[in-house]
PyMOL Python script that loads the backbone (N, CA, C, O; Angstrom):
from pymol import cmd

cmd.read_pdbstr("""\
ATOM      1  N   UNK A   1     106.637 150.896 125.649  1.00  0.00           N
ATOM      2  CA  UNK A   1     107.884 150.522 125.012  1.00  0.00           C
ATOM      3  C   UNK A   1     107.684 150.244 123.525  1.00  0.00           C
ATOM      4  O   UNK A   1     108.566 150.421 122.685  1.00  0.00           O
ATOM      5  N   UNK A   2     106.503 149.813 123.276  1.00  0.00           N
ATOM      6  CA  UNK A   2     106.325 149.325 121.896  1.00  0.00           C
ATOM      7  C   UNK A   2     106.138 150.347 120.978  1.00  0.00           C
ATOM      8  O   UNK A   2     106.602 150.166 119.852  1.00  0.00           O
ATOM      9  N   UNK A   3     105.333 151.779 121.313  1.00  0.00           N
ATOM     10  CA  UNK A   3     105.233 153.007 121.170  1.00  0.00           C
ATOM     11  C   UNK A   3     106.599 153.763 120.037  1.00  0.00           C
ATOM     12  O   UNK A   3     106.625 154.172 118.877  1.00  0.00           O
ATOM     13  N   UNK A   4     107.714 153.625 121.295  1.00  0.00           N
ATOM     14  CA  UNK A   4     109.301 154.175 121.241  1.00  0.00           C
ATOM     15  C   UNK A   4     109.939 153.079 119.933  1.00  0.00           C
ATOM     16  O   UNK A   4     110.517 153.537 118.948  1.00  0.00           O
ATOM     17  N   UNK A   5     109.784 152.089 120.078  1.00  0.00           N
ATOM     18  CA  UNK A   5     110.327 151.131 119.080  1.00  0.00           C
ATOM     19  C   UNK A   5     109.580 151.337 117.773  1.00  0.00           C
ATOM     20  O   UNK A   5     110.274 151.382 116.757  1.00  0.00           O
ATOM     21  N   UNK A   6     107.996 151.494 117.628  1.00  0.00           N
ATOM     22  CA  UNK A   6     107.903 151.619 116.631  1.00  0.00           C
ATOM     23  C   UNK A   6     108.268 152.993 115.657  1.00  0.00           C
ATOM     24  O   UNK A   6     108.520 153.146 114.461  1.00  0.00           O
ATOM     25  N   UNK A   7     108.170 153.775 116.677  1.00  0.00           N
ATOM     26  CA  UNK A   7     109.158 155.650 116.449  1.00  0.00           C
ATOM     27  C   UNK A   7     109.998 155.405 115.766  1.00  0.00           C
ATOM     28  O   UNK A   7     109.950 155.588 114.549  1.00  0.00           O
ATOM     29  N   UNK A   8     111.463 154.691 116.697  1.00  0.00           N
ATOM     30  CA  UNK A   8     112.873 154.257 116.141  1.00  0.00           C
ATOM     31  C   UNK A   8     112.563 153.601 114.727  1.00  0.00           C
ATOM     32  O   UNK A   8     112.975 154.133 113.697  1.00  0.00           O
ATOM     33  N   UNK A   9     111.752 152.316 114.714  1.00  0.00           N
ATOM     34  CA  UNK A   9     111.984 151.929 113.326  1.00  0.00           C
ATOM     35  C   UNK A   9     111.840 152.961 112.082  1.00  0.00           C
ATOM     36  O   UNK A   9     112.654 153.321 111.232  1.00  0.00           O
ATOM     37  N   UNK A  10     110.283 153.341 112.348  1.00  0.00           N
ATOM     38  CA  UNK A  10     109.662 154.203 111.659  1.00  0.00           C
ATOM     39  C   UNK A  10     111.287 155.280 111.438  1.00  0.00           C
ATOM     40  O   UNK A  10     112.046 155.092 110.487  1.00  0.00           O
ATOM     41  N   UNK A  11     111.436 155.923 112.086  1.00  0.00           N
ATOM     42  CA  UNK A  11     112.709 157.075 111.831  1.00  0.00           C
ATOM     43  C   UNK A  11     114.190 156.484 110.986  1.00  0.00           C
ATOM     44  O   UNK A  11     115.039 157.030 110.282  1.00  0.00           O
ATOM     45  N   UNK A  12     113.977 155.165 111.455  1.00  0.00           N
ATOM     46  CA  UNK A  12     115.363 154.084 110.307  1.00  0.00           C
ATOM     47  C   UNK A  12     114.714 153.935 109.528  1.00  0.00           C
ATOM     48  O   UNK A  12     115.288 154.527 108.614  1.00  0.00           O
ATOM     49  N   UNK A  13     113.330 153.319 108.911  1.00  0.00           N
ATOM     50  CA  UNK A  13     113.236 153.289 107.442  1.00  0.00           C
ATOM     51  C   UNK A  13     113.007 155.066 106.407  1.00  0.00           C
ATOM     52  O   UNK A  13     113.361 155.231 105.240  1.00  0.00           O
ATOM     53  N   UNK A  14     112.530 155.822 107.051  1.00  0.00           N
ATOM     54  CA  UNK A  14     112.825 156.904 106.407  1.00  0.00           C
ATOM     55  C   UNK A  14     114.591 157.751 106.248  1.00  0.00           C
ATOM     56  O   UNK A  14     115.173 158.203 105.262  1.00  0.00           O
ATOM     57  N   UNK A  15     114.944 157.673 107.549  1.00  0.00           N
ATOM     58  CA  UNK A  15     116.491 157.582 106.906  1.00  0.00           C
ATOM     59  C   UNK A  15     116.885 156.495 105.929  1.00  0.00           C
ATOM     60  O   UNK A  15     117.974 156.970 105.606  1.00  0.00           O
ATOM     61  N   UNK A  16     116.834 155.908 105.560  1.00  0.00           N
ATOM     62  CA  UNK A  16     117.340 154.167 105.212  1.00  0.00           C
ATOM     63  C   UNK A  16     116.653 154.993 103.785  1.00  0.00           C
ATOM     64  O   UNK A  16     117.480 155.481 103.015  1.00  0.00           O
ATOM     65  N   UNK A  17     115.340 155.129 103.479  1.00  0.00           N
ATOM     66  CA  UNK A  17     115.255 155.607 102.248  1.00  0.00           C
ATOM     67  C   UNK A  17     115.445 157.186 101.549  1.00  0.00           C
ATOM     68  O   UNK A  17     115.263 157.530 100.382  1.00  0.00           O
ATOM     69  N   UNK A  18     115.902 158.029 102.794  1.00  0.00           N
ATOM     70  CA  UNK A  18     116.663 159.037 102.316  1.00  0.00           C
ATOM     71  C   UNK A  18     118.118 158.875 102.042  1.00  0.00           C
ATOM     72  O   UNK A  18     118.739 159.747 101.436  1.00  0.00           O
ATOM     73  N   UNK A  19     118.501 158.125 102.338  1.00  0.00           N
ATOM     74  CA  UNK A  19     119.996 158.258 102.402  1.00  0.00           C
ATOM     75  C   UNK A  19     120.343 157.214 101.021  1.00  0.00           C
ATOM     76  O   UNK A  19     121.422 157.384 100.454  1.00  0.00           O
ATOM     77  N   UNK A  20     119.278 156.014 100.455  1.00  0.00           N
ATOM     78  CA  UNK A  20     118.985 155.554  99.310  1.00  0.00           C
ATOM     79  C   UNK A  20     118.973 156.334  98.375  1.00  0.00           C
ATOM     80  O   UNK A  20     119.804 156.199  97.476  1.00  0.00           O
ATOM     81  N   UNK A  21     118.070 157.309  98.343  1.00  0.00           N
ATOM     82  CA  UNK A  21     117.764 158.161  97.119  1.00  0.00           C
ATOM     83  C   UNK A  21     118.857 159.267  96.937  1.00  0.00           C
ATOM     84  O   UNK A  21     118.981 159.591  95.756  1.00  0.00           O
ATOM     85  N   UNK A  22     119.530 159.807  97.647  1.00  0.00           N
ATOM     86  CA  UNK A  22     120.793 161.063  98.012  1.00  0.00           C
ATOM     87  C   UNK A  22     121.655 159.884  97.049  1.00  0.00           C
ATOM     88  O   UNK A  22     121.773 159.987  95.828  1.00  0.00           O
ATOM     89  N   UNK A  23     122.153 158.893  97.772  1.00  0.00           N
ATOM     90  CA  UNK A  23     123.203 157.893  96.996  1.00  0.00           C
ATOM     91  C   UNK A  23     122.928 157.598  96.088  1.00  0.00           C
ATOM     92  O   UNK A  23     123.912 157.720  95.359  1.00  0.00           O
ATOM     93  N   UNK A  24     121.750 157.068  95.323  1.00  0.00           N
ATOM     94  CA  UNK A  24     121.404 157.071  94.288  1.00  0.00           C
ATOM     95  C   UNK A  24     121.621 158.076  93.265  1.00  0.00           C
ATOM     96  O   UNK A  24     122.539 158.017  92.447  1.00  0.00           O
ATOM     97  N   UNK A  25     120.590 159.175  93.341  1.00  0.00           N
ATOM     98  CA  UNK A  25     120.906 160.790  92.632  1.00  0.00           C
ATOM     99  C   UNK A  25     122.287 161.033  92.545  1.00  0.00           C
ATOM    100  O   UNK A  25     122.690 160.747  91.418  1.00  0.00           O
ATOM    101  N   UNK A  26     123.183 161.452  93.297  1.00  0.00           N
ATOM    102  CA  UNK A  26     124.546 161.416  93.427  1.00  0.00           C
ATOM    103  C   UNK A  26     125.267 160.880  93.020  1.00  0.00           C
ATOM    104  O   UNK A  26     125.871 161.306  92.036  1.00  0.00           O
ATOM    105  N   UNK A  27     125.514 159.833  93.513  1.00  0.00           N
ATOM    106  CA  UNK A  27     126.674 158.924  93.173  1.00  0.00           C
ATOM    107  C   UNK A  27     126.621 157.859  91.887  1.00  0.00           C
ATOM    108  O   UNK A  27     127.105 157.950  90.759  1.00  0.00           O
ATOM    109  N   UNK A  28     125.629 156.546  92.690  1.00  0.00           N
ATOM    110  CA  UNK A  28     125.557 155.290  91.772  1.00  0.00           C
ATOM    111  C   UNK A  28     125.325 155.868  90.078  1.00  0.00           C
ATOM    112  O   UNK A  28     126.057 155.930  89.090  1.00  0.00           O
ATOM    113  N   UNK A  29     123.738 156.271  90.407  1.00  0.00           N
ATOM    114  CA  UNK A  29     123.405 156.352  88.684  1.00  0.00           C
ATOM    115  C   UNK A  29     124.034 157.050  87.476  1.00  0.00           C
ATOM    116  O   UNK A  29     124.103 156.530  86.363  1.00  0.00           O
ATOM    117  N   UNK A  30     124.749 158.984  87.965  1.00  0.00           N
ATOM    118  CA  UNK A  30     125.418 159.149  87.090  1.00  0.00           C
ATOM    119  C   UNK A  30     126.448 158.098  86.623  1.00  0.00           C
ATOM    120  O   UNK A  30     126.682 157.764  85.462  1.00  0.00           O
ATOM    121  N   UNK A  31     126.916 157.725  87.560  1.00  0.00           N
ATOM    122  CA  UNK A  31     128.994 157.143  87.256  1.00  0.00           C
ATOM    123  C   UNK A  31     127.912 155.556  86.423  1.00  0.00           C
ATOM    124  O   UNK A  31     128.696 154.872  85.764  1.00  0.00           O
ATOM    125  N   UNK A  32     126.442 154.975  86.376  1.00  0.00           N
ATOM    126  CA  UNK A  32     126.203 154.075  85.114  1.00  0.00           C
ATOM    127  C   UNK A  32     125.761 154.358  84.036  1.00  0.00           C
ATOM    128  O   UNK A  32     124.946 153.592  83.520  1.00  0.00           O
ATOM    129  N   UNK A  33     126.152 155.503  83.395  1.00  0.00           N
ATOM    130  CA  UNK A  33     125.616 156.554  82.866  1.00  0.00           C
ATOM    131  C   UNK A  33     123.942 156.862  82.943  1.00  0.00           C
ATOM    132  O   UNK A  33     123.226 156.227  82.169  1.00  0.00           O
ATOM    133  N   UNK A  34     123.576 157.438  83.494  1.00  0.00           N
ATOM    134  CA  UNK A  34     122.572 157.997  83.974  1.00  0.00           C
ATOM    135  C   UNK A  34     122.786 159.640  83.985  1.00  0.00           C
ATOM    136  O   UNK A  34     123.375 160.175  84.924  1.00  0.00           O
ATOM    137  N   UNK A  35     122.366 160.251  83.088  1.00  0.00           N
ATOM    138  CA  UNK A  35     122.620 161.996  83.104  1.00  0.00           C
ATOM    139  C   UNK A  35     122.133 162.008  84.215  1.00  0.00           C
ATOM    140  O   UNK A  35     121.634 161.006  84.729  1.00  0.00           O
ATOM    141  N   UNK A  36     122.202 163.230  84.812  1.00  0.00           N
ATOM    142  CA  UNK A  36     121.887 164.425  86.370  1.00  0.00           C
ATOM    143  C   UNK A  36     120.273 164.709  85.926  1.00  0.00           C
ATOM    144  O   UNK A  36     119.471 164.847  86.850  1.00  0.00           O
ATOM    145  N   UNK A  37     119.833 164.790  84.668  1.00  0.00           N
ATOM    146  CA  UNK A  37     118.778 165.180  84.665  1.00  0.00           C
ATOM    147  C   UNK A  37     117.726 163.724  84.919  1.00  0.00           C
ATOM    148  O   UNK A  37     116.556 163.718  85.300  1.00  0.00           O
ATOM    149  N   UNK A  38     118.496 162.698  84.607  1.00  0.00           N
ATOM    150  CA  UNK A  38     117.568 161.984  84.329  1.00  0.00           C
ATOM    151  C   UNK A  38     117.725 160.618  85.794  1.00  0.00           C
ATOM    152  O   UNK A  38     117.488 159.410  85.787  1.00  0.00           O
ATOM    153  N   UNK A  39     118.199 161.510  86.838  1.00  0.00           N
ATOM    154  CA  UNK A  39     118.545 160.893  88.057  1.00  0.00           C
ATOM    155  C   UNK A  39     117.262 160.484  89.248  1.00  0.00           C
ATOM    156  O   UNK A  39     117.168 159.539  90.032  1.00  0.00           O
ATOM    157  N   UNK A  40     116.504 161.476  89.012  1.00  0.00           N
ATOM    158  CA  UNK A  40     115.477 161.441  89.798  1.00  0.00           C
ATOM    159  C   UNK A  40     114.447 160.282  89.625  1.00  0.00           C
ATOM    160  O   UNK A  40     114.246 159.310  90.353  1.00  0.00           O
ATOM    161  N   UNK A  41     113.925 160.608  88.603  1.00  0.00           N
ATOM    162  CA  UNK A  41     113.077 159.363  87.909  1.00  0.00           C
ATOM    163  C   UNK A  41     113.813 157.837  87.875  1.00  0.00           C
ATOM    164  O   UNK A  41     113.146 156.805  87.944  1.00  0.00           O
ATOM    165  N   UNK A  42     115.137 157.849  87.770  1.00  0.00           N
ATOM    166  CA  UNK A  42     115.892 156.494  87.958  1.00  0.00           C
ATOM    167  C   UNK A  42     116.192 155.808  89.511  1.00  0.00           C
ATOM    168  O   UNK A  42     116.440 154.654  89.859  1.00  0.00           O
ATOM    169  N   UNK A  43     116.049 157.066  90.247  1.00  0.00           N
ATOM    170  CA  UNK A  43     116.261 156.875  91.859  1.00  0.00           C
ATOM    171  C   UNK A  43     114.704 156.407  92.540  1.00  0.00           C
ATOM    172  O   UNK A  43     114.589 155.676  93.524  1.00  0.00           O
ATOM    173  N   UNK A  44     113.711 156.933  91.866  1.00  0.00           N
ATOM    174  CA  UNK A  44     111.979 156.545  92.075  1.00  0.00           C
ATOM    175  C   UNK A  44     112.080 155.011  91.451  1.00  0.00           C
ATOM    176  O   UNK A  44     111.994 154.020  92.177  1.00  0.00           O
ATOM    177  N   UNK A  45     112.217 154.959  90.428  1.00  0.00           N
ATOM    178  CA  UNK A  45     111.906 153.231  90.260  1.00  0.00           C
ATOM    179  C   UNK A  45     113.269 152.209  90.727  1.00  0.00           C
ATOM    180  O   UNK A  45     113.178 151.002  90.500  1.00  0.00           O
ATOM    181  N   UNK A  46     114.244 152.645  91.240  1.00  0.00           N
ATOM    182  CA  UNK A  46     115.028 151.727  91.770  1.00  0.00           C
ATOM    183  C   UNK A  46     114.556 151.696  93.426  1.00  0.00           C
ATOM    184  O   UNK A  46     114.934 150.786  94.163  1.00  0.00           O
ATOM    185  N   UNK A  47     113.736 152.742  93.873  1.00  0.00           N
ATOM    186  CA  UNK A  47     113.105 152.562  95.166  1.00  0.00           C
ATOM    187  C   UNK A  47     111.895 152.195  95.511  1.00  0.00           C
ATOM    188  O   UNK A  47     111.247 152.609  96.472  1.00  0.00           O
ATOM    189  N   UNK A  48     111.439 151.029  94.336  1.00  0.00           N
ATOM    190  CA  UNK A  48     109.977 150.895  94.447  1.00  0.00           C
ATOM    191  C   UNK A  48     109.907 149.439  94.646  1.00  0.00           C
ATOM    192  O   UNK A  48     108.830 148.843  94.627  1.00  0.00           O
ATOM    193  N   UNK A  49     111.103 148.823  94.847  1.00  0.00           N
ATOM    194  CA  UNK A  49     110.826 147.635  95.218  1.00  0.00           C
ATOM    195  C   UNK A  49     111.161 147.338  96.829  1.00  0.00           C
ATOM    196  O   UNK A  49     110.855 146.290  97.397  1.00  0.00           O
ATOM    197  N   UNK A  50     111.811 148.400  97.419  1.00  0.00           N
ATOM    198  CA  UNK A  50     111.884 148.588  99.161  1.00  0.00           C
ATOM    199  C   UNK A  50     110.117 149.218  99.560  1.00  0.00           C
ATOM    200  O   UNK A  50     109.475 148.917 100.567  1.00  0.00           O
ATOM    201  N   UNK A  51     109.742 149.983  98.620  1.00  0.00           N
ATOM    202  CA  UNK A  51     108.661 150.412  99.227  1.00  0.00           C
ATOM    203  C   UNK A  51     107.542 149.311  99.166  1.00  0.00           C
ATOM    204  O   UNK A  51     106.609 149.442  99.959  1.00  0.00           O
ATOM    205  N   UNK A  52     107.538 148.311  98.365  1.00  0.00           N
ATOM    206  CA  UNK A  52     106.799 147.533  97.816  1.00  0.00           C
ATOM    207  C   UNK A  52     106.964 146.498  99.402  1.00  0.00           C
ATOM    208  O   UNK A  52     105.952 146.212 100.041  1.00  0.00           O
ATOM    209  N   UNK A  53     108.041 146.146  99.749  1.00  0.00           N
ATOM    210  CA  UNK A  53     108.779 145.386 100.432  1.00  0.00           C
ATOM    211  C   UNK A  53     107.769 145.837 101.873  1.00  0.00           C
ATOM    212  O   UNK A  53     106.803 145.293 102.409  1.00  0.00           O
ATOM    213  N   UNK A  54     108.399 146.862 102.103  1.00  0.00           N
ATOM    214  CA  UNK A  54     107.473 147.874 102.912  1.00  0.00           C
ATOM    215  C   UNK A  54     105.879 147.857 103.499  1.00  0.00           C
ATOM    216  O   UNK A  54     105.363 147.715 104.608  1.00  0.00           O
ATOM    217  N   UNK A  55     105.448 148.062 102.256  1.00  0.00           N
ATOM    218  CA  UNK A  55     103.686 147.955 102.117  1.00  0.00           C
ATOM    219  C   UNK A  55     103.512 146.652 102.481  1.00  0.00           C
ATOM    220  O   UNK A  55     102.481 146.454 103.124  1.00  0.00           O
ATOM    221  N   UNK A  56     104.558 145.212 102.160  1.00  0.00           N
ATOM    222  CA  UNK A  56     103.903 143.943 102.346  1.00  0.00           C
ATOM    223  C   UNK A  56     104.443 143.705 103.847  1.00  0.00           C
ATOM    224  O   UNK A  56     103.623 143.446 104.728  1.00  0.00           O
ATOM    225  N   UNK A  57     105.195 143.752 104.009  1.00  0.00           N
ATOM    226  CA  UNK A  57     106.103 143.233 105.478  1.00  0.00           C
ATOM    227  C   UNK A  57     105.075 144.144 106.991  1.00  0.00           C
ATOM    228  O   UNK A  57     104.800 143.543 108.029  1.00  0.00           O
ATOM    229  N   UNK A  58     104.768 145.293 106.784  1.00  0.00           N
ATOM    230  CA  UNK A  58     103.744 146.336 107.608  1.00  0.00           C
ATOM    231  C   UNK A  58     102.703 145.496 107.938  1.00  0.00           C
ATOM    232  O   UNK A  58     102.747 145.011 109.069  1.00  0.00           O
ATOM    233  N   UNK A  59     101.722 145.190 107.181  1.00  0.00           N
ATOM    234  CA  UNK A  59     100.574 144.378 108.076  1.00  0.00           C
ATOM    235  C   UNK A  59     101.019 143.175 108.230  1.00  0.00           C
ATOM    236  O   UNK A  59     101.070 143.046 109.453  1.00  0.00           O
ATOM    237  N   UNK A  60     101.412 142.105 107.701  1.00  0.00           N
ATOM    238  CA  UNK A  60     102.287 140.911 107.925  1.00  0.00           C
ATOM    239  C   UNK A  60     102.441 140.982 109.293  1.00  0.00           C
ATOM    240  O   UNK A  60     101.733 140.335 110.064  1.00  0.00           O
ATOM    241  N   UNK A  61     103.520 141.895 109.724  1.00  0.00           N
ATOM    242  CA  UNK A  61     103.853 142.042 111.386  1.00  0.00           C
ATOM    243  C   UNK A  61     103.157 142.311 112.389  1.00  0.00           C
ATOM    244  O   UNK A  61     103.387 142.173 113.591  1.00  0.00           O
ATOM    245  N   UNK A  62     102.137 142.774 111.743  1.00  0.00           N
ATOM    246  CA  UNK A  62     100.887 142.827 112.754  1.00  0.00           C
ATOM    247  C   UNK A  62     100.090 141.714 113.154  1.00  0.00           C
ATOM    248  O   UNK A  62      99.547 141.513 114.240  1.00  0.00           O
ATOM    249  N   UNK A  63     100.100 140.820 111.822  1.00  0.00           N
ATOM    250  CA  UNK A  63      98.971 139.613 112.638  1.00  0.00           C
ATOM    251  C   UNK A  63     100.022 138.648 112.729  1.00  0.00           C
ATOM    252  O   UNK A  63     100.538 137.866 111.930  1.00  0.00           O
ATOM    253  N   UNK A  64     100.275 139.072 114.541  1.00  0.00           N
ATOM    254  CA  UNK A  64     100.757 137.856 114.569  1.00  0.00           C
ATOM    255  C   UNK A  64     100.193 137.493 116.112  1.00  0.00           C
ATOM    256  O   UNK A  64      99.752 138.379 116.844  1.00  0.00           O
ATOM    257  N   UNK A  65     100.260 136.114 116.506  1.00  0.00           N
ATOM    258  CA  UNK A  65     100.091 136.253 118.113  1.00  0.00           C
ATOM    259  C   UNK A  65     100.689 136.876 119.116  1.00  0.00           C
ATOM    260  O   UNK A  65     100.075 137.409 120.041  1.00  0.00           O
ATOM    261  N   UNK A  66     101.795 136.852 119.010  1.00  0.00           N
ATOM    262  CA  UNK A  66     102.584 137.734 119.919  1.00  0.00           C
ATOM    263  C   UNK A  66     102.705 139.314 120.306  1.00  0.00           C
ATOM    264  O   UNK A  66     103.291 139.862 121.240  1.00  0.00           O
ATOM    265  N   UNK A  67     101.940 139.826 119.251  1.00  0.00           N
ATOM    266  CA  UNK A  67     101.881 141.320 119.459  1.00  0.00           C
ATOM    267  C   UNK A  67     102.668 141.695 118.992  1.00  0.00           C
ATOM    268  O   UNK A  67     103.872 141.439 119.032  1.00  0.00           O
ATOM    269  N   UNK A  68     101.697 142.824 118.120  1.00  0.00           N
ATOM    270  CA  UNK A  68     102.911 143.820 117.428  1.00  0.00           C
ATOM    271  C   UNK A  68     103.662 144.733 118.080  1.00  0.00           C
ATOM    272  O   UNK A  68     103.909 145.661 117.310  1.00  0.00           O
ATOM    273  N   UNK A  69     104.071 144.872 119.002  1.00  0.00           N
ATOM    274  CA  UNK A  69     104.779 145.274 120.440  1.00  0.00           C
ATOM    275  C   UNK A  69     106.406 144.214 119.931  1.00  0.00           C
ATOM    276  O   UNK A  69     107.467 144.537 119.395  1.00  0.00           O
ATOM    277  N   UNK A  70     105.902 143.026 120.394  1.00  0.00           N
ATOM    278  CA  UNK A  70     107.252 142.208 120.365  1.00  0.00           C
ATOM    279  C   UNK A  70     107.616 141.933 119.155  1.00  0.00           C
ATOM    280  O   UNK A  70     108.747 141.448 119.127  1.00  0.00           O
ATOM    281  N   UNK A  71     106.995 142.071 117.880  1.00  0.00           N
ATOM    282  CA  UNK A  71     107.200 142.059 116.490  1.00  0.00           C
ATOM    283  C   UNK A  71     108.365 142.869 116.304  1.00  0.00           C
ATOM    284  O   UNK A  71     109.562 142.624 116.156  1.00  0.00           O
ATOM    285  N   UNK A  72     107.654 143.925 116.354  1.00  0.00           N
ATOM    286  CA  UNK A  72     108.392 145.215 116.605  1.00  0.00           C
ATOM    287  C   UNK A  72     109.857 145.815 117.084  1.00  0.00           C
ATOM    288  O   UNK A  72     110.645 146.645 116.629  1.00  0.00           O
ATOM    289  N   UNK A  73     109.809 145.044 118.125  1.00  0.00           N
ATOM    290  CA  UNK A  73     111.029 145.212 119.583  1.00  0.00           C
ATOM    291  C   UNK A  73     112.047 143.652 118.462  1.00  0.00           C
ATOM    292  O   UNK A  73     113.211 143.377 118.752  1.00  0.00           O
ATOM    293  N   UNK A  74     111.596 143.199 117.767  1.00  0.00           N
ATOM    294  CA  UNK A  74     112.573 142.255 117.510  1.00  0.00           C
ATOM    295  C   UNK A  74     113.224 142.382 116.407  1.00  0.00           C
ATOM    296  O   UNK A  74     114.378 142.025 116.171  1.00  0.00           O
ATOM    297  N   UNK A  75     112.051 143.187 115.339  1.00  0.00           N
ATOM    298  CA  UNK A  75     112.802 143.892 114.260  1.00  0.00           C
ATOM    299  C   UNK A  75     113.680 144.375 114.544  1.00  0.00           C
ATOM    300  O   UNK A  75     114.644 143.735 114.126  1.00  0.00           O
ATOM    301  N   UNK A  76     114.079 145.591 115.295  1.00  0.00           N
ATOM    302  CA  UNK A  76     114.657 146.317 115.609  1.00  0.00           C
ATOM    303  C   UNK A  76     115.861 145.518 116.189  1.00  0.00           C
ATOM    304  O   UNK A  76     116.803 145.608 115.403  1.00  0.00           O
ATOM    305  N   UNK A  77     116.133 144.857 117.154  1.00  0.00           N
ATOM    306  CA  UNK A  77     116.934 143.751 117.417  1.00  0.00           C
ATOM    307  C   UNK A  77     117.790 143.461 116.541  1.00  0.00           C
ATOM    308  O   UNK A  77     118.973 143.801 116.539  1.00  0.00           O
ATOM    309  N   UNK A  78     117.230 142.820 115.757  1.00  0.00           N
ATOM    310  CA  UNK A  78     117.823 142.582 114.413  1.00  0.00           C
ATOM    311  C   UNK A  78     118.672 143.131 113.373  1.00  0.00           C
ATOM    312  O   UNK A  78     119.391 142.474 112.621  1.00  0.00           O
ATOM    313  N   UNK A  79     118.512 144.531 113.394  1.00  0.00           N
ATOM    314  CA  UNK A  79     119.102 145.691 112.797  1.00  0.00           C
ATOM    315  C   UNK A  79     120.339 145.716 113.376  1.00  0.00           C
ATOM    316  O   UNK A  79     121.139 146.606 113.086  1.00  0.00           O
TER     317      UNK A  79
END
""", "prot")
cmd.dss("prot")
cmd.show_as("cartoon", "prot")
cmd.util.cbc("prot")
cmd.orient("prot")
């Protein structure tokens, strides 16, 4: 079970940061003026503090007593 849950998350944070960067490129940054050309590079450093977030929260959830099984299964919960 812990297997499948960590799949699901894993598959929500990569949607979660595709669907960030699409909205970003697209929408938000031109309309604050942000040219089209210069969208990409503005969509990379406005996504470096989820990835940052990311890198720290990942082993964190692992040491814990309970197992990263139920870590896991509760994140998800949560969502």
């Amino acid at each position: 079970m812990g297997n499948v849950a960590g799949l699901m998350l894993a598959l929500a944070r990569g949607g979660l940061q595709f669907m960030l960067i699409i909205w970003l490129q697209g929408i938000w940054l031109p309309e604050h003026g942000y040219s089209f050309a210069r969208t990409p590079c503005g969509a990379g450093i406005y996504m470096v503090p989820l990835t940052v977030g990311f890198f720290i929260a990942g082993p964190v959830s692992g040491v814990s007593r309970i197992g990263t099984a139920r870590v896991t299964l509760a994140t998800l919960d949560s969502c």
